[in-house]
C-alpha positions as a Markdown table, in Angstrom:
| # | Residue | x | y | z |
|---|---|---|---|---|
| 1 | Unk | -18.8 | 22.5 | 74.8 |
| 2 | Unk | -17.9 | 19.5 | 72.1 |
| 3 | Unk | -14.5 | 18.3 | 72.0 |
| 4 | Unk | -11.1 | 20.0 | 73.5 |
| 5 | Unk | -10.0 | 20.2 | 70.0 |
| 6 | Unk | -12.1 | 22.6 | 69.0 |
| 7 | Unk | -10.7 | 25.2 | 71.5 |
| 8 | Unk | -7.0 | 24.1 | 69.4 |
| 9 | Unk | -8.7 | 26.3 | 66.1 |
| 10 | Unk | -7.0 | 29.4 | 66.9 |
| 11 | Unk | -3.7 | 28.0 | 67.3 |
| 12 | Unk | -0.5 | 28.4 | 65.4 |
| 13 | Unk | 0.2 | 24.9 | 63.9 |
| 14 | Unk | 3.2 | 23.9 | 66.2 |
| 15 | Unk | 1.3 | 24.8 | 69.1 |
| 16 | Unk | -1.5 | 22.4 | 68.2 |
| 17 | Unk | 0.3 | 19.7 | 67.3 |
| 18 | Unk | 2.1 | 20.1 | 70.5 |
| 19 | Unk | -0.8 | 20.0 | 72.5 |
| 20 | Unk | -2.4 | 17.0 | 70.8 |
| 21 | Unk | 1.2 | 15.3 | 72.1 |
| 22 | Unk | 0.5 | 16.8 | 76.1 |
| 23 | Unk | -3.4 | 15.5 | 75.8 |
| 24 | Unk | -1.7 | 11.8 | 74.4 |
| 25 | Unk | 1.1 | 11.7 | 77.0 |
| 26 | Unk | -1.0 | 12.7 | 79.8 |
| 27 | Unk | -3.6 | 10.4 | 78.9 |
| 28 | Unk | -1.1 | 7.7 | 79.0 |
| 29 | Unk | -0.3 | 8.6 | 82.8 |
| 30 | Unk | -3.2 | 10.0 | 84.6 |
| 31 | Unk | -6.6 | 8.3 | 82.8 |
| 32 | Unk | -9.8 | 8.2 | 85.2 |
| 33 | Unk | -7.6 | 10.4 | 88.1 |
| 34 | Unk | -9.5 | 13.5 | 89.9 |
| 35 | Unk | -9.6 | 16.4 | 87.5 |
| 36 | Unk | -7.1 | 18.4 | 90.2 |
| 37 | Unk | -4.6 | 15.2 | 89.3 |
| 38 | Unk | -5.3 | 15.2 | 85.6 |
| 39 | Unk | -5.9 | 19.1 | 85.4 |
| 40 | Unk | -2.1 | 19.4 | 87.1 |
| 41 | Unk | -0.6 | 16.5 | 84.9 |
| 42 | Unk | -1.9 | 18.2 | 81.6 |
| 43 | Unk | -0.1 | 21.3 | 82.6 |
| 44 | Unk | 2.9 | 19.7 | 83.7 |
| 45 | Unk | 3.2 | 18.2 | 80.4 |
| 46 | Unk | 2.4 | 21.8 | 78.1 |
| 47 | Unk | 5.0 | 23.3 | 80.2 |
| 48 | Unk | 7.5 | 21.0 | 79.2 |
| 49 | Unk | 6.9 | 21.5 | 75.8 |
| 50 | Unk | 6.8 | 25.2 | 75.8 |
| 51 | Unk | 3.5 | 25.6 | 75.9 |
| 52 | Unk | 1.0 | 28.4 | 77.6 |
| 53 | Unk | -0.2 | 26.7 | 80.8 |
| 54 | Unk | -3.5 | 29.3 | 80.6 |
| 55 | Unk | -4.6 | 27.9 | 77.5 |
| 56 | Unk | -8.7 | 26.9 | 77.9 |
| 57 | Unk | -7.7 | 23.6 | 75.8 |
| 58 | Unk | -5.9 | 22.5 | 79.0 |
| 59 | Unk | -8.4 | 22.2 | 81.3 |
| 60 | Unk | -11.2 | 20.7 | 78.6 |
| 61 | Unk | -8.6 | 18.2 | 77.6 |
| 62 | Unk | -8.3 | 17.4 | 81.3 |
| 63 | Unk | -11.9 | 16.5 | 82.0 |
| 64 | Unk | -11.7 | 14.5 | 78.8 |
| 65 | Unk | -8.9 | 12.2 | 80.1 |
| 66 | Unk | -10.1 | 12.1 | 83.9 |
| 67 | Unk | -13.9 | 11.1 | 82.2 |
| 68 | Unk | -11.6 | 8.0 | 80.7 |
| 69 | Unk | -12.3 | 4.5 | 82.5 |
| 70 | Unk | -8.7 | 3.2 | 84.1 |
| 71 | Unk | -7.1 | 0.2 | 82.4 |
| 72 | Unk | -8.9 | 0.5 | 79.2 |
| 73 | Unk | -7.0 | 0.4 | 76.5 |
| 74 | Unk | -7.0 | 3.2 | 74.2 |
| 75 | Unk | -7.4 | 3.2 | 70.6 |
């Protein structure tokens, strides 16, 4: 698979510009964390905005921010 974003394609507007927020915010929180921490944070995070918690995006974009190093800053 190449980047979460891809999976974002078939999504209304609102809905991907609202996940691109949950994969930001979450990536601010959980970076390098086991995938069960990352995978929950993600969802935590799309729930809050409104978003379908069964999405695929959510669990790509979850590997993609537990595969981040800790402490590194982010540009």
């Amino acid at each position: 698979m190449g980047d979460w974003r891809e999976l974002l394609q078939d999504l209304p507007l609102e809905s991907r510009l609202k996940a691109l927020l949950v994969y930001e915010l979450a990536s601010d929180r959980v970076p390098g964390q086991p995938l069960e921490v990352t995978t929950a944070a993600v969802r935590a995070v799309a729930r809050a905005e409104g978003l379908d918690t069964g999405q695929p995006w959510i669990e790509a974009a979850a590997a993609r921010i537990s595969a981040e190093p800790v402490g590194r800053p982010r540009a």
